[in-house]
KELODO-294641 format. One line per 5 residues: for each residue x, y, z of N, C-alpha, C, O, CB. Coordinates in nm, 3 decimals. Glycine has a CB too. Example, Ala and Ser with C-alpha at 12.3 -4.5 7.8 and 13.67 -1.06 7.14 Angstrom:
residues 2
1.319,-0.569,0.780,1.230,-0.450,0.780,1.320,-0.330,0.780,1.424,-0.332,0.846,1.131,-0.447,0.905  1.285,-0.225,0.708,1.367,-0.106,0.714,1.290,0.003,0.787,1.341,0.114,0.804,1.408,-0.060,0.572 .
END
This chain:
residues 183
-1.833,4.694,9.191,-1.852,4.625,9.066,-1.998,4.591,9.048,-2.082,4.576,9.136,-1.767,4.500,9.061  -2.011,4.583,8.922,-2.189,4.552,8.874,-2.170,4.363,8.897,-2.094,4.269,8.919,-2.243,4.619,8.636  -2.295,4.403,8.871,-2.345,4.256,8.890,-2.252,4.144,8.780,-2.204,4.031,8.795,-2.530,4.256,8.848  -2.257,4.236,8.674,-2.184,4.164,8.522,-2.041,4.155,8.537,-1.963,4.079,8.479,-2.206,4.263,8.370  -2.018,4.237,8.617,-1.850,4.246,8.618,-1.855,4.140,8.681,-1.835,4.045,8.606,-1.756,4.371,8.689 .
-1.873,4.112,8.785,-1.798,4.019,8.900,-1.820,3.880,8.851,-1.919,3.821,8.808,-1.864,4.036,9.065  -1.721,3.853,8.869,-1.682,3.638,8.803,-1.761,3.601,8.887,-1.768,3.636,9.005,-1.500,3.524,8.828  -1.847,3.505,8.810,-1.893,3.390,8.946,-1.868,3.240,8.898,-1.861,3.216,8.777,-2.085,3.399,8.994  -1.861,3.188,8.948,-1.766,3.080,8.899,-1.824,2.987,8.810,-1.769,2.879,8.788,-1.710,3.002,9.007  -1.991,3.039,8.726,-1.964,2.955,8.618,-1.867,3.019,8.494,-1.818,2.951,8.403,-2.102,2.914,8.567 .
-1.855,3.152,8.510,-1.835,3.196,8.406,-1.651,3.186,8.361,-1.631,3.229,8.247,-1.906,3.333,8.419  -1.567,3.155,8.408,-1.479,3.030,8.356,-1.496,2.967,8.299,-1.461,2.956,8.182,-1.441,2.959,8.402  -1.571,2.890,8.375,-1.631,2.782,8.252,-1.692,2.762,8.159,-1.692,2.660,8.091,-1.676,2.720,8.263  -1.764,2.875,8.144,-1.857,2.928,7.986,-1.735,2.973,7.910,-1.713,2.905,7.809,-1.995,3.087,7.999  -1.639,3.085,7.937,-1.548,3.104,7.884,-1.438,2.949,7.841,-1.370,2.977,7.743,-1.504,3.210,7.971 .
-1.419,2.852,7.876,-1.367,2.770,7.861,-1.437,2.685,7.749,-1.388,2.633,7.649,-1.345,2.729,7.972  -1.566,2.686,7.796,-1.675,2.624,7.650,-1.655,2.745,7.580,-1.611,2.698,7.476,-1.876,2.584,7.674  -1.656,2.812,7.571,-1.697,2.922,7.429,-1.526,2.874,7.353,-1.511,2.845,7.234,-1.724,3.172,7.488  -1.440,2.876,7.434,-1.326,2.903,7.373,-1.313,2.744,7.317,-1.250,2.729,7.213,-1.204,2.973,7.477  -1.365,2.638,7.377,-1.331,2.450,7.324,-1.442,2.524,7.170,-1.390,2.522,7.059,-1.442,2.237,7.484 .
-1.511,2.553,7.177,-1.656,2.571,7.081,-1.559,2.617,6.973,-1.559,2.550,6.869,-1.805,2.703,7.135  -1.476,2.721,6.981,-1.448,2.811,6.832,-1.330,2.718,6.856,-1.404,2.699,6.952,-1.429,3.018,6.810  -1.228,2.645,6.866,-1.113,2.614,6.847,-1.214,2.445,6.751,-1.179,2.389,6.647,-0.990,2.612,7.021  -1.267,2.430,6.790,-1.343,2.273,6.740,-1.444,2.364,6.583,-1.448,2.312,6.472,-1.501,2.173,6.930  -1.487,2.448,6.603,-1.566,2.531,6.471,-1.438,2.516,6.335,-1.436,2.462,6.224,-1.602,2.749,6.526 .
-1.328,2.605,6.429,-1.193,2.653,6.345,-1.215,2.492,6.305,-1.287,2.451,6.213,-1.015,2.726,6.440  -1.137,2.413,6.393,-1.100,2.279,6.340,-1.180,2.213,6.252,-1.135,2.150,6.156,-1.083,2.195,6.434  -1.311,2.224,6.283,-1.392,2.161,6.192,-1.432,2.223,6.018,-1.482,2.170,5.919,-1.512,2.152,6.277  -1.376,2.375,6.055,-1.356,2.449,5.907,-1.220,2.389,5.852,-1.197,2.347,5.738,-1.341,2.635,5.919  -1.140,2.394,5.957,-0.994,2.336,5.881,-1.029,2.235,5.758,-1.029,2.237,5.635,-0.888,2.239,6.002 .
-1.063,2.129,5.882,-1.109,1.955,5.819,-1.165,1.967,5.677,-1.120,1.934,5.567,-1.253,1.868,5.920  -1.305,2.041,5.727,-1.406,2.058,5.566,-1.309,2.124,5.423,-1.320,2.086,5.306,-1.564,2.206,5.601  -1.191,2.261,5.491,-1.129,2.276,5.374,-1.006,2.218,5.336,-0.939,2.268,5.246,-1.118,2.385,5.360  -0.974,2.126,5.391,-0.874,2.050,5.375,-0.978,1.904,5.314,-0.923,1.847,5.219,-0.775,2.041,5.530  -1.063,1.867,5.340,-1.179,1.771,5.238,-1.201,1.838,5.121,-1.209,1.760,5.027,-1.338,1.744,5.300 .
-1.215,1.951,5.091,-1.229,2.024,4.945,-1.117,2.033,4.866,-1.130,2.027,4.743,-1.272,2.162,4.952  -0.997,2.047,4.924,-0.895,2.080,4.861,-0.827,1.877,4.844,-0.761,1.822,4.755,-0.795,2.222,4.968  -0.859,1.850,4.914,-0.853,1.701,4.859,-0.936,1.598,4.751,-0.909,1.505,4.674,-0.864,1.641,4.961  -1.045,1.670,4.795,-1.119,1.625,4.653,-1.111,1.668,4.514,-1.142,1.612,4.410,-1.238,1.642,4.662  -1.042,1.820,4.549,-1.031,1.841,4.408,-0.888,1.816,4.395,-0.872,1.806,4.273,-1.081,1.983,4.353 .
-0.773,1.799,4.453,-0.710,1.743,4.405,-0.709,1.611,4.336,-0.634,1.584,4.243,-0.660,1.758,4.464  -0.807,1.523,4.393,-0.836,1.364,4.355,-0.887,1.428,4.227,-0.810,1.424,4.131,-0.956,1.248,4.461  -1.016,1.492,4.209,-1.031,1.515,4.086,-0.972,1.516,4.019,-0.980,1.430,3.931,-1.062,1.575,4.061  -0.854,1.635,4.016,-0.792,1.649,3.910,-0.666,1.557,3.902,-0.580,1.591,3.821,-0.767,1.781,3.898  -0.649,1.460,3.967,-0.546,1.335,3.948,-0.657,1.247,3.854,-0.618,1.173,3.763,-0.487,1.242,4.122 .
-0.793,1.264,3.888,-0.854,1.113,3.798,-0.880,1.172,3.703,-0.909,1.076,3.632,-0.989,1.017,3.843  -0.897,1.286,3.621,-0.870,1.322,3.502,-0.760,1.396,3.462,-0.771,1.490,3.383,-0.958,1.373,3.469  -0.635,1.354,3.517,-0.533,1.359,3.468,-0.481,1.215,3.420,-0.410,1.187,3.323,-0.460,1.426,3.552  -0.529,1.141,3.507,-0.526,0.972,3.482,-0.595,0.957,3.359,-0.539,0.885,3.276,-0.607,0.871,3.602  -0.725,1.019,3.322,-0.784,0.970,3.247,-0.771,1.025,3.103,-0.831,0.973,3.009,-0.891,0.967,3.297 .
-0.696,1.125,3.092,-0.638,1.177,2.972,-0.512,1.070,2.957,-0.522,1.000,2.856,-0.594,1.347,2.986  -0.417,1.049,3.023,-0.302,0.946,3.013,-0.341,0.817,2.983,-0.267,0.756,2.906,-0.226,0.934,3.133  -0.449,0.755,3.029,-0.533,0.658,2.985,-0.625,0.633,2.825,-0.666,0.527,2.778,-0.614,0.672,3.086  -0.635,0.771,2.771,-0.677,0.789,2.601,-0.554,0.815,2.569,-0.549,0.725,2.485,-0.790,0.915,2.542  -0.416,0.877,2.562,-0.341,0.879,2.523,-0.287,0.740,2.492,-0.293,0.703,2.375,-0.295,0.955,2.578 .
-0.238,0.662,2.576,-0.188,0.544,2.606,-0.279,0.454,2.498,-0.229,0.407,2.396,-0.200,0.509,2.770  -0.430,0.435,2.537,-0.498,0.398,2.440,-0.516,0.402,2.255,-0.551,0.321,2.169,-0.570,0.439,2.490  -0.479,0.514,2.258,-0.428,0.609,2.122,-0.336,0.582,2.067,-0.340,0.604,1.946,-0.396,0.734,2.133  -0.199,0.518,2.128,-0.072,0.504,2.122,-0.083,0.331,2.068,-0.051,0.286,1.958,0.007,0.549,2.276  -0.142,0.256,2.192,-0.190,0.155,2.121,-0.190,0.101,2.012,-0.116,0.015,1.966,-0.259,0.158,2.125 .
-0.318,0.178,1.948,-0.380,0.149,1.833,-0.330,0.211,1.744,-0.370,0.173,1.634,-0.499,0.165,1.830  -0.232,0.319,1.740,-0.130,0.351,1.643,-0.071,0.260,1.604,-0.067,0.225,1.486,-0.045,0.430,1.674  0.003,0.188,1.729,0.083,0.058,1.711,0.055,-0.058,1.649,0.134,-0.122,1.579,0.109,0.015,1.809  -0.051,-0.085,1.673,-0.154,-0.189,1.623,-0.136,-0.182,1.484,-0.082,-0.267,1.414,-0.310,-0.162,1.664  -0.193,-0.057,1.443,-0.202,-0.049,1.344,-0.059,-0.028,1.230,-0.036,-0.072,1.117,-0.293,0.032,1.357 .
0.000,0.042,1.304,0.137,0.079,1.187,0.248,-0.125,1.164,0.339,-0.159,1.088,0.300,0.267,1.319  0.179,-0.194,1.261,0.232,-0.352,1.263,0.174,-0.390,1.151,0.236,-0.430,1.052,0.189,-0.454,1.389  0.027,-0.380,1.161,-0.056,-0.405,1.095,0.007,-0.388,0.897,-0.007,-0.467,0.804,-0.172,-0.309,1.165  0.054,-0.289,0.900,0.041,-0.208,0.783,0.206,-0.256,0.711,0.230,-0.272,0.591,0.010,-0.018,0.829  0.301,-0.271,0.826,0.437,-0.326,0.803,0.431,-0.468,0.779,0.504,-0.519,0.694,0.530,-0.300,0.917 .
0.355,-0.530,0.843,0.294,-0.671,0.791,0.262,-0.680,0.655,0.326,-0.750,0.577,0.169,-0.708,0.857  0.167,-0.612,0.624,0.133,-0.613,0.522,0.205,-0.557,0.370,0.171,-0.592,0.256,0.041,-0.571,0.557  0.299,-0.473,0.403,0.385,-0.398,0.348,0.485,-0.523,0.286,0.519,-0.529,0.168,0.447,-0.287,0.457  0.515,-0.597,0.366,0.669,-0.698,0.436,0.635,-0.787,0.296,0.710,-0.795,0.198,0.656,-0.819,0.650  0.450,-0.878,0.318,0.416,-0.960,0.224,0.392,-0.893,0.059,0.361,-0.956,-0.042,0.293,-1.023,0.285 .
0.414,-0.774,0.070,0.363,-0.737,-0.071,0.482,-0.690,-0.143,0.487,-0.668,-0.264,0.248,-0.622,-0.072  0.554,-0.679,-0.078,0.753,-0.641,-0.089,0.783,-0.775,-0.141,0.841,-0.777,-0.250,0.870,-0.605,0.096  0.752,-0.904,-0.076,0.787,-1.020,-0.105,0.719,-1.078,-0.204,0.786,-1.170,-0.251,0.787,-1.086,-0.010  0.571,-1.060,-0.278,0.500,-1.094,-0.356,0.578,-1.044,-0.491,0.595,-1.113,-0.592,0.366,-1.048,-0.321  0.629,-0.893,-0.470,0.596,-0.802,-0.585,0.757,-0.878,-0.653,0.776,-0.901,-0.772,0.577,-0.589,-0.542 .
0.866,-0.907,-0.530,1.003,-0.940,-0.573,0.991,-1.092,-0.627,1.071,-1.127,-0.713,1.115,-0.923,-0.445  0.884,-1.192,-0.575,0.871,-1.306,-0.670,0.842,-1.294,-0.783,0.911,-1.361,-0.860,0.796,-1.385,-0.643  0.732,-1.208,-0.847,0.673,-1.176,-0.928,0.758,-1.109,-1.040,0.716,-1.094,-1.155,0.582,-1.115,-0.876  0.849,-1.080,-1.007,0.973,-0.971,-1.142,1.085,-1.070,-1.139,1.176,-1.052,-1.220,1.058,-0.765,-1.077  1.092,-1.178,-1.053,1.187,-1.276,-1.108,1.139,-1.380,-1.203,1.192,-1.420,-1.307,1.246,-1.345,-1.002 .
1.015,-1.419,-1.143,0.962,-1.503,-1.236,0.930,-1.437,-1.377,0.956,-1.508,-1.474,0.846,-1.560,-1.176  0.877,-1.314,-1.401,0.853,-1.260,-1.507,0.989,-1.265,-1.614,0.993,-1.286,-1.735,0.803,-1.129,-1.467  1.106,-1.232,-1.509,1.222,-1.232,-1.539,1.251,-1.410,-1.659,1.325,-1.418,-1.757,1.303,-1.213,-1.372  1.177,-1.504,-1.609,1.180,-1.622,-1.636,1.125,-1.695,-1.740,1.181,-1.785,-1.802,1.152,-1.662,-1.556  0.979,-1.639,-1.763,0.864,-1.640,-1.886,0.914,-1.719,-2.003,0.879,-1.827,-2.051,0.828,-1.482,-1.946 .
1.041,-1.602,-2.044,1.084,-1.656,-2.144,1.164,-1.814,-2.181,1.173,-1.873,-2.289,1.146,-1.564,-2.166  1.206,-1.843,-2.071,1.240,-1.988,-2.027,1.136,-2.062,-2.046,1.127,-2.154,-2.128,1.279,-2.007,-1.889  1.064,-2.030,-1.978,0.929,-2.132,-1.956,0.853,-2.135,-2.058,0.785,-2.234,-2.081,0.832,-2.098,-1.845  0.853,-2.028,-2.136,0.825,-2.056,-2.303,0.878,-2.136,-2.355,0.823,-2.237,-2.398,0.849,-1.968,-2.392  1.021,-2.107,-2.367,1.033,-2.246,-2.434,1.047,-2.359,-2.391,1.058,-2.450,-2.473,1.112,-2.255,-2.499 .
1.051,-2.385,-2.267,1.066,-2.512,-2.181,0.820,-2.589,-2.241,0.747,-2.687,-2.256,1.124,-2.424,-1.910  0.825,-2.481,-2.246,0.661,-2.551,-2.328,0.649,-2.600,-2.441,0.590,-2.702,-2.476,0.551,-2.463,-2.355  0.730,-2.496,-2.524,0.764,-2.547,-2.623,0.828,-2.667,-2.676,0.784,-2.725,-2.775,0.802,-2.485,-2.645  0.933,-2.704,-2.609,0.983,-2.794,-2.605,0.924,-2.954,-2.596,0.937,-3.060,-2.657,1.044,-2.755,-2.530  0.849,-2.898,-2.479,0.753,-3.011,-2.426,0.656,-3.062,-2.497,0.615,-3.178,-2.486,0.688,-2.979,-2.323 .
0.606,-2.958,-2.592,0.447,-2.980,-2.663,0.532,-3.058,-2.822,0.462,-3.128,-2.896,0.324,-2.767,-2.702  0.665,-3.037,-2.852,0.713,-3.098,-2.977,0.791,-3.230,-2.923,0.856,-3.300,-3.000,0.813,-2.990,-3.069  0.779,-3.258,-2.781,0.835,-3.411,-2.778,0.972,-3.401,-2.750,1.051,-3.496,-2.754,0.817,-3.497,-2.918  1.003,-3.271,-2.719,1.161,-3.287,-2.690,1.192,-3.286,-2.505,1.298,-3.246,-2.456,1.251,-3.131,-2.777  1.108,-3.325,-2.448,1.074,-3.314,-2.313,1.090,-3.445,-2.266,1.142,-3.454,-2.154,0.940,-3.258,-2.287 .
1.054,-3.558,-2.328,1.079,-3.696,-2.313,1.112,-3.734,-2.187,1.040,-3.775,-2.097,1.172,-3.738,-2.394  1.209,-3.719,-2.191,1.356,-3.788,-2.151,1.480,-3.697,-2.108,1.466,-3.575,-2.120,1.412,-3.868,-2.280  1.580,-3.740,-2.067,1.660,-3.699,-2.057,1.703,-3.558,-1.908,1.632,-3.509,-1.820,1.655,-3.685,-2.188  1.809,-3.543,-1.936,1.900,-3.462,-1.824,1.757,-3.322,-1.820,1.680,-3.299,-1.726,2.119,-3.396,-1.905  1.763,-3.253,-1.950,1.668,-3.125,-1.985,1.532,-3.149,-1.940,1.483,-3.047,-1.889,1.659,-3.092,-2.145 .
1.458,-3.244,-1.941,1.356,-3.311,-1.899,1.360,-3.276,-1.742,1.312,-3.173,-1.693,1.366,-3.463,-1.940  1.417,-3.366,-1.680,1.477,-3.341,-1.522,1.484,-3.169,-1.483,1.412,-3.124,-1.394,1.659,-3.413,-1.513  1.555,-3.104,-1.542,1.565,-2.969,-1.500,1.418,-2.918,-1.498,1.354,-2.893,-1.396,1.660,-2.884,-1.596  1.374,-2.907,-1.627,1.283,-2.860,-1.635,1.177,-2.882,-1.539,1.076,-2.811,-1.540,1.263,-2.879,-1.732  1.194,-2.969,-1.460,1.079,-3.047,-1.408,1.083,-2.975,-1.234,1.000,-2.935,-1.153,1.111,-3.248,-1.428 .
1.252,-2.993,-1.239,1.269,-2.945,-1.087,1.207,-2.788,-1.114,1.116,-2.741,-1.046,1.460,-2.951,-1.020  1.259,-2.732,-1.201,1.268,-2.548,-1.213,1.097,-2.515,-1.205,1.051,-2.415,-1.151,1.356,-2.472,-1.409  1.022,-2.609,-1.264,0.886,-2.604,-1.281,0.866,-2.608,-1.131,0.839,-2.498,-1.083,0.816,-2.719,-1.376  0.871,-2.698,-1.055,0.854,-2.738,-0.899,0.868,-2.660,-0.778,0.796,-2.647,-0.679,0.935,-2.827,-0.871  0.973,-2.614,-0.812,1.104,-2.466,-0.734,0.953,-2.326,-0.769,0.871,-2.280,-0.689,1.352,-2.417,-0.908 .
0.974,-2.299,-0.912,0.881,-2.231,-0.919,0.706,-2.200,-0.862,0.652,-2.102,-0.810,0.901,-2.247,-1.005  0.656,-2.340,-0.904,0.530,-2.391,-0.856,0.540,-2.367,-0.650,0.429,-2.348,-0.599,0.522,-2.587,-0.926  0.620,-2.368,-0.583,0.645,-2.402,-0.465,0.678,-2.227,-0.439,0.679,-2.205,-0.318,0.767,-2.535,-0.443  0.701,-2.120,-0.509,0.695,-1.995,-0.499,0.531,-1.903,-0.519,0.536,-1.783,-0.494,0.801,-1.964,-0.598  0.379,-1.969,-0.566,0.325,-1.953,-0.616,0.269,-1.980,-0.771,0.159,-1.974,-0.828,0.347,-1.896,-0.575 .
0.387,-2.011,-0.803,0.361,-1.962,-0.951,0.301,-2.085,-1.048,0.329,-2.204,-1.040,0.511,-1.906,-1.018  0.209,-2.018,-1.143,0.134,-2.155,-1.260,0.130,-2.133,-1.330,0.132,-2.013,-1.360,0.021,-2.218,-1.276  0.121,-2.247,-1.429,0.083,-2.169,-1.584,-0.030,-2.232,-1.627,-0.065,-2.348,-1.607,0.199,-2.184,-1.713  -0.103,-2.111,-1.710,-0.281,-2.194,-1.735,-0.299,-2.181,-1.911,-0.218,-2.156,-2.001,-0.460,-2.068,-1.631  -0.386,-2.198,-1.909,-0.437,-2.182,-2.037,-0.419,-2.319,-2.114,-0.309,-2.370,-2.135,-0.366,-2.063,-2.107 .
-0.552,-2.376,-2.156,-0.610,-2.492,-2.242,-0.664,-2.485,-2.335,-0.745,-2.393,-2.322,-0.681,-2.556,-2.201  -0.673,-2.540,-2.455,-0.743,-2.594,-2.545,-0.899,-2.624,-2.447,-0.912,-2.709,-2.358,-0.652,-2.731,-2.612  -0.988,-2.544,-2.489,-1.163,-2.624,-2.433,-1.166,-2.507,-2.339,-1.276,-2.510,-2.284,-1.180,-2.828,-2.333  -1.080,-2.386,-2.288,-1.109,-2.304,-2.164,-1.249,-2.231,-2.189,-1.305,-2.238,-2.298,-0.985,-2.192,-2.133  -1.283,-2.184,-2.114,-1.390,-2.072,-2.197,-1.330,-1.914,-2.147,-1.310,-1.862,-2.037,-1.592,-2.097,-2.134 .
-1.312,-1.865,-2.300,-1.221,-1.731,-2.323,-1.269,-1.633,-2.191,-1.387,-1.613,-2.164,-1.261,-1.644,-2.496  -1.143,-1.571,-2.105,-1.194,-1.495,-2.010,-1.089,-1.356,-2.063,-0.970,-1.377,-2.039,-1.180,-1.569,-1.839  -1.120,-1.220,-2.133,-1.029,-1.155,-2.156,-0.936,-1.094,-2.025,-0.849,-1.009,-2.037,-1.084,-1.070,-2.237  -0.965,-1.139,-1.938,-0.873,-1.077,-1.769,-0.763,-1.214,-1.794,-0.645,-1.184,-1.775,-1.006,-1.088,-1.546  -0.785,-1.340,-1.828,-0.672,-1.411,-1.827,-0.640,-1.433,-1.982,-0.522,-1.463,-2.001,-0.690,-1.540,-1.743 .
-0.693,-1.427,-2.061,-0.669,-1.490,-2.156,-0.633,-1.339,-2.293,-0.717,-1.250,-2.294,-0.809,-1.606,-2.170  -0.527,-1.328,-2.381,-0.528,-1.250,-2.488,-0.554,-1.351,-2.644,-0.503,-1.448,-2.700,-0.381,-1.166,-2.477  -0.671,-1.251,-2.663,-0.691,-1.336,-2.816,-0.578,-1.284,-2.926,-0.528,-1.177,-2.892,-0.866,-1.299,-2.895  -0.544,-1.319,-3.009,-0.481,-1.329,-3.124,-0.512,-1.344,-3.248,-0.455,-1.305,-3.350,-0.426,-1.393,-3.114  -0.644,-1.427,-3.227,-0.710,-1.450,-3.350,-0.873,-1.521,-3.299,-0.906,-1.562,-3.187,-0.602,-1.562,-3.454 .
-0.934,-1.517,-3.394,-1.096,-1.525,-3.322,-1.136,-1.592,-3.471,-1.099,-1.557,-3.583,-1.201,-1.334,-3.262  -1.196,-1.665,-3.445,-1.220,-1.777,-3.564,-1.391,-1.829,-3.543,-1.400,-1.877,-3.430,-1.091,-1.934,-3.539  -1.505,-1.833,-3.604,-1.629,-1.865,-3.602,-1.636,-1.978,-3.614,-1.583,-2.033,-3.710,-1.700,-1.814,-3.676  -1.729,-2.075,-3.482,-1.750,-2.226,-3.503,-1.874,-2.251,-3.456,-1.936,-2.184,-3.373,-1.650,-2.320,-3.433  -1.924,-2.392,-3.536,-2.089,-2.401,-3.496,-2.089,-2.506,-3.341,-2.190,-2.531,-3.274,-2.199,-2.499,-3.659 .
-1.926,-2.562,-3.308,-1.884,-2.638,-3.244,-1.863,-2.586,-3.039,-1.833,-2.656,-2.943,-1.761,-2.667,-3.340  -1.908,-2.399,-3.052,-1.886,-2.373,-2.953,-2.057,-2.263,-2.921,-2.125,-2.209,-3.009,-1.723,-2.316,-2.954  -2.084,-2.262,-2.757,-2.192,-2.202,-2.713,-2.127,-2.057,-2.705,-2.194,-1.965,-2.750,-2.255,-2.269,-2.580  -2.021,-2.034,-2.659,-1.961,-1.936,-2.588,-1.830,-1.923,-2.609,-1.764,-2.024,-2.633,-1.981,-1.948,-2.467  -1.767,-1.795,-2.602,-1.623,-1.759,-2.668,-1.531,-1.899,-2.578,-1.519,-1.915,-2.456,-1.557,-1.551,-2.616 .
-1.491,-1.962,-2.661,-1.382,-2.088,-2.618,-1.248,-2.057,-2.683,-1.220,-1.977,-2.772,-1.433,-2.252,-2.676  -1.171,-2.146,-2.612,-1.025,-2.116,-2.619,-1.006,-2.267,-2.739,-1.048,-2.380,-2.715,-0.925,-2.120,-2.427  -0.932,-2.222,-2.868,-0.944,-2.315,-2.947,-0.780,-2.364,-2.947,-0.751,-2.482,-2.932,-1.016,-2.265,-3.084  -0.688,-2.269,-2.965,-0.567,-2.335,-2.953,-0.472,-2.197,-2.860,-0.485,-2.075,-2.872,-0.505,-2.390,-3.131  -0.398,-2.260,-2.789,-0.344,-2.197,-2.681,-0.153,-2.129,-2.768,-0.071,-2.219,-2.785,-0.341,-2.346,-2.524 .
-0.121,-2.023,-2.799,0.012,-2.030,-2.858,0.093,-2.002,-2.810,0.206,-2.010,-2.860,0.035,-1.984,-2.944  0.063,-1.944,-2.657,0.201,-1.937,-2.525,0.059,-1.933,-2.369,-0.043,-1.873,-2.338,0.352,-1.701,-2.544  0.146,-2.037,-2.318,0.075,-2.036,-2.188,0.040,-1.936,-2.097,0.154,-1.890,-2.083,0.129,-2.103,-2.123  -0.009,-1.887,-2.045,-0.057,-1.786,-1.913,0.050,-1.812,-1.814,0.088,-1.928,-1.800,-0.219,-1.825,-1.836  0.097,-1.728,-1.750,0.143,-1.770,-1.601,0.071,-1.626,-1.503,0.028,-1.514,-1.527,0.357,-1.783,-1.589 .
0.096,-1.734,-1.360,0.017,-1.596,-1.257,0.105,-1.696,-1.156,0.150,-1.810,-1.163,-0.217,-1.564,-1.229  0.103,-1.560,-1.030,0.140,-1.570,-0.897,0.048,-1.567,-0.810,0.003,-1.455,-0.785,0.218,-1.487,-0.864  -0.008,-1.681,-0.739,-0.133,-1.659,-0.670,-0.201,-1.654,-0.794,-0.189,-1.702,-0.907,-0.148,-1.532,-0.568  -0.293,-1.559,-0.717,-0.368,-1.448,-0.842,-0.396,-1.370,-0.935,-0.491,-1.342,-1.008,-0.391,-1.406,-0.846  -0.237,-1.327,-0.910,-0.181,-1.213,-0.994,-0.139,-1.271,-1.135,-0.053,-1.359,-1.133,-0.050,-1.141,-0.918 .
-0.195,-1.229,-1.265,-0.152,-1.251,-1.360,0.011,-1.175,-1.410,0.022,-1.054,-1.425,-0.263,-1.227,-1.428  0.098,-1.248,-1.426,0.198,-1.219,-1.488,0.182,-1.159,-1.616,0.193,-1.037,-1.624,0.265,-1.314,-1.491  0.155,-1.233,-1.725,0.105,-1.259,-1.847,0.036,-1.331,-1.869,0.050,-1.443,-1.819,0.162,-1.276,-1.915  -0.120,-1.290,-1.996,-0.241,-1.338,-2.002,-0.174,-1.404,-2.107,-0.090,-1.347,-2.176,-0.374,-1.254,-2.014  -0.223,-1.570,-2.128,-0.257,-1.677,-2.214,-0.261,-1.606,-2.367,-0.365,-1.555,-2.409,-0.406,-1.747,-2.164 .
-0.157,-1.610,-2.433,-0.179,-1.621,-2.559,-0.255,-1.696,-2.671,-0.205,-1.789,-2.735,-0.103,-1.628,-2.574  -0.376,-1.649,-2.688,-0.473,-1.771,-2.766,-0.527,-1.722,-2.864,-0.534,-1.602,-2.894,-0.591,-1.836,-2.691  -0.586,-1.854,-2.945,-0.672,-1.849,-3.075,-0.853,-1.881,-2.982,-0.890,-1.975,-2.911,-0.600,-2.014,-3.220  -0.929,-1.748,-3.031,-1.045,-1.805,-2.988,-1.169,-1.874,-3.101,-1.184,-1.835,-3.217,-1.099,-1.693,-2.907  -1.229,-1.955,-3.051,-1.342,-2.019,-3.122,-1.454,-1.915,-3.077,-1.464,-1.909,-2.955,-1.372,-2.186,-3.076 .
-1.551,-1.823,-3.154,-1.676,-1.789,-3.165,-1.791,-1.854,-3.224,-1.794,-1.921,-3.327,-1.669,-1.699,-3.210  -1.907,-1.822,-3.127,-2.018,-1.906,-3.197,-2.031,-1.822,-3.276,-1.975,-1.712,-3.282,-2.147,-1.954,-3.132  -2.157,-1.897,-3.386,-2.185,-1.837,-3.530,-2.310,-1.754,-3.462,-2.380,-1.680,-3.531,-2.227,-1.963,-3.679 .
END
């Protein structure tokens, strides 16, 4: 045998290191691709999270908003149904003014009603405007007749011939009036 052939007894043991060396290389390739394949799995869990996280977010504010909008829906459902009963009513309350402005309001049982129904009403929104002395606004007020006076600066309300009513804000019907113009 050559020199190379024949074992001498380190060479076991080089063979024993060479062979710990590649089993710890392998292992340490394992590790590193088993760290890659974990990171990108994490990756793709935290932007899978993070798409479910704008969704969710999204969903939210849908919600938010469609409350938002049923809210608002709910009060204007309820505005619009006060508003066509009372209109429904006008004509009452015409003459319940009427009544009132000739002295037949006094007193009495009709007096009382009127007073509660006014109250009931008033306690739903509802008013009635329009004065003698207003100053003419054509959004509340309809003229009827327009009359020249040296007695006014600016279009004034001279005599009122059916009251205004509104809900809130909302005009029902504008003030039936006579206006005073300056000269």
């Amino acid at each position: 045998m050559t020199e190379n052939q024949n074992p001498t007894p380190d060479e076991p043991q080089d063979d024993a290191m060479a062979q710990a060396e590649r089993i710890l290389n392998e292992a340490a390739s394992d590790i590193e691709a088993d760290e890659q394949g974990a990171d990108t799995a994490l990756d793709q869990a935290e932007l899978k999270a993070a798409e479910h996280l704008a969704d969710l977010q999204r969903l939210q504010a849908e919600y938010v908003n469609y409350r938002k909008r049923v809210d608002r829906d709910r009060e204007l459902i309820g505005t619009n149904a006060t508003a066509k009963a009372i209109e429904a009513l006008i004509p009452a309350l015409d003459d319940i003014a009427a009544a009132r402005e000739h002295g037949d309001l006094v007193d009495g049982p009709f007096a009382a009603i009127a007073a509660k129904l006014e109250a009931a009403l008033g306690g739903l929104g509802w008013s009635a405007y329009g004065a003698a002395g207003d100053v003419f606004d054509p959004q509340l007020h309809e003229a009827l007749m327009s009359q020249p006076s040296t007695e006014v600066a600016e279009p004034t309300v001279q005599h009122v011939a059916q009251p205004g009513h509104k809900v809130g804000e909302r005009v029902l019907r504008p003030a039936r009036v006579i206006v005073a113009q300056p000269e």
